[in-house]
C-alpha positions as CSV (number, residue, x, y, z in Angstrom):
1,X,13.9,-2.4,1.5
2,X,12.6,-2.2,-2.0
3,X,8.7,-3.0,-2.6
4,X,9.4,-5.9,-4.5
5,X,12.4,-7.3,-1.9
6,X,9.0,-6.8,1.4
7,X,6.9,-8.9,-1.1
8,X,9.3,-11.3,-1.8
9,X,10.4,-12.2,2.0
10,X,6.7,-12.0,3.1
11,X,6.0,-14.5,0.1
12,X,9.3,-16.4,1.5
13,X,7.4,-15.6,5.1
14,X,3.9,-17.5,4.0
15,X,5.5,-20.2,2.2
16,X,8.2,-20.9,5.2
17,X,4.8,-21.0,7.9
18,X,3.7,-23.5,4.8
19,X,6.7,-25.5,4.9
20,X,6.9,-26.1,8.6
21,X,2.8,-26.8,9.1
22,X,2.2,-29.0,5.9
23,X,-0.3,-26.5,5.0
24,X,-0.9,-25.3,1.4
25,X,0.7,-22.1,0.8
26,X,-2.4,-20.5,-0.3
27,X,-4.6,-21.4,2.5
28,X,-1.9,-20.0,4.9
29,X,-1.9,-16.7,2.5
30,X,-5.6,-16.7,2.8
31,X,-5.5,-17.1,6.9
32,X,-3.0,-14.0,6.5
33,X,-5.6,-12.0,4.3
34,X,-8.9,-12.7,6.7
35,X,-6.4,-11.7,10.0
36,X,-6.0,-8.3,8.5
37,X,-2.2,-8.6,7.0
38,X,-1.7,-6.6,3.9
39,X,-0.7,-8.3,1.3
40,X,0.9,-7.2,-1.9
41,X,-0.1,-8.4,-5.6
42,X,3.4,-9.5,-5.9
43,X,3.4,-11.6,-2.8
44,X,0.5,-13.3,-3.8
45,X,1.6,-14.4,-7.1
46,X,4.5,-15.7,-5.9
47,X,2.9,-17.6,-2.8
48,X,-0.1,-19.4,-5.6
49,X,2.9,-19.6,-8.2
50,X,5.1,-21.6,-6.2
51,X,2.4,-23.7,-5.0
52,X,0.6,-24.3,-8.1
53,X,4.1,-25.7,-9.4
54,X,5.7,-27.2,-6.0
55,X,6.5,-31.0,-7.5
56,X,8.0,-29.4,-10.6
57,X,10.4,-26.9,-8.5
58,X,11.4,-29.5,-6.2
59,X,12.5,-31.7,-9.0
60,X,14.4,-29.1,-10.3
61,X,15.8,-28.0,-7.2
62,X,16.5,-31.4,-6.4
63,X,18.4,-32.0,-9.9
64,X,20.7,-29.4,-9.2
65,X,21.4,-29.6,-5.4
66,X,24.6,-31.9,-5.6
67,X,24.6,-34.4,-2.6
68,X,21.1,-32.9,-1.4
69,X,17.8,-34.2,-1.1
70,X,15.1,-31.1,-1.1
71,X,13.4,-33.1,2.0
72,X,16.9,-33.2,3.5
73,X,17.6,-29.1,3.4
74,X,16.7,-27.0,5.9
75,X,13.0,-25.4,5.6
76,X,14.0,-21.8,5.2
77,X,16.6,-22.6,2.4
78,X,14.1,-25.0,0.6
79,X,11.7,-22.3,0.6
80,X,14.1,-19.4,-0.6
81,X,15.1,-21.4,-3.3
82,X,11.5,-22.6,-4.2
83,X,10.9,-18.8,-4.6
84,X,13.8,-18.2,-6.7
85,X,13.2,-21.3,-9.2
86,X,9.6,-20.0,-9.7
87,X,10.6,-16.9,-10.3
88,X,13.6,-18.3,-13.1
89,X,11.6,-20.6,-14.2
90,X,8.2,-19.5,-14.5
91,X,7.8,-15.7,-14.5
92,X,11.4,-15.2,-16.1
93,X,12.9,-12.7,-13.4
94,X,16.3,-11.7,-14.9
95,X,18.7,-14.5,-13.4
96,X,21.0,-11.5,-11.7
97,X,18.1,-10.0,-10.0
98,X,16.5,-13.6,-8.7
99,X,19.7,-15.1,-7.3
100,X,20.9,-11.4,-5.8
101,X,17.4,-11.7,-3.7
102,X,17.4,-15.4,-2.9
103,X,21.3,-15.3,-1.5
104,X,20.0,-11.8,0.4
105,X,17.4,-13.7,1.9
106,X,19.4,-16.8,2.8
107,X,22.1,-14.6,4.2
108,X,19.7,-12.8,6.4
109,X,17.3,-15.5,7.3
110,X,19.5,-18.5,7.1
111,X,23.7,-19.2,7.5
112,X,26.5,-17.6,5.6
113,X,26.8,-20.8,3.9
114,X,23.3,-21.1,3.1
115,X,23.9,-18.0,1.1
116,X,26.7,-20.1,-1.0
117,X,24.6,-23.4,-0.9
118,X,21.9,-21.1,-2.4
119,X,23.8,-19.4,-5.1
120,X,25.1,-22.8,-6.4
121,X,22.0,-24.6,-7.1
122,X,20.6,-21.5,-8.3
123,X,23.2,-20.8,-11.0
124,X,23.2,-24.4,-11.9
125,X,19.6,-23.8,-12.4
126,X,19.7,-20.6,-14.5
127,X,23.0,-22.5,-16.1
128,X,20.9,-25.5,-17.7
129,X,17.8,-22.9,-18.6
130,X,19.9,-20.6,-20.8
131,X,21.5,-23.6,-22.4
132,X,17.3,-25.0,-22.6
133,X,16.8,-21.5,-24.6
134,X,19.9,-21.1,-26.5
């Protein structure tokens, strides 16, 4: 697994453990620092980056999930695509290589159709931001 791929599933890790406790995805990162975890630079600014902008993701996730409330979708998906948007959205990840990873992830962590749920509300998402640019 490429460098970037470990950092974003043990960013997708933190912020899952964040997800499920109510506890801010930083202080869960930190609490993986102090117990000796290595953590890459990557990982990091994806775990502050998506909780720095969680309201704004969820709105946009939730804009573009047809028929589904973010609170209503299952944790892991909810936090794969939280990843993803920030990564879109925020750091401008080429849209190929963000929604490749996120329906890898979902595949692998998730359902087969979480892989397809997550695809759809991801190209919806990149959609409207290229049409936002152009």
């Amino acid at each position: 697994m490429a460098s970037r791929t470990k950092a974003r599933r043990l960013a997708i890790d933190v912020l899952y453990q964040s997800d499920v406790t109510g506890t801010d995805g930083r202080a869960v990162l930190t609490d993986w620092e102090e117990a000796g975890r290595e953590v890459p630079a990557f990982t990091r600014d994806l775990v502050h980056g998506v909780a720095e902008n969680l309201e704004e993701l969820d709105r946009t996730i939730g804009s573009h999930s047809e028929d589904w409330r973010v609170e209503r979708m299952a944790s892991v998906d909810r936090t794969i695509l939280r990843v993803a948007t920030f990564e879109l959205m925020i750091l401008g990840t080429p849209v190929g290589a963000a929604i490749d990873e996120a329906v890898k992830a979902a595949k692998d962590l998730s359902t087969e159709d979480s892989g397809r749920f997550v695809n759809g509300v991801l190209g919806r998402i990149a959609e409207d931001a290229g049409a936002a640019e152009g």
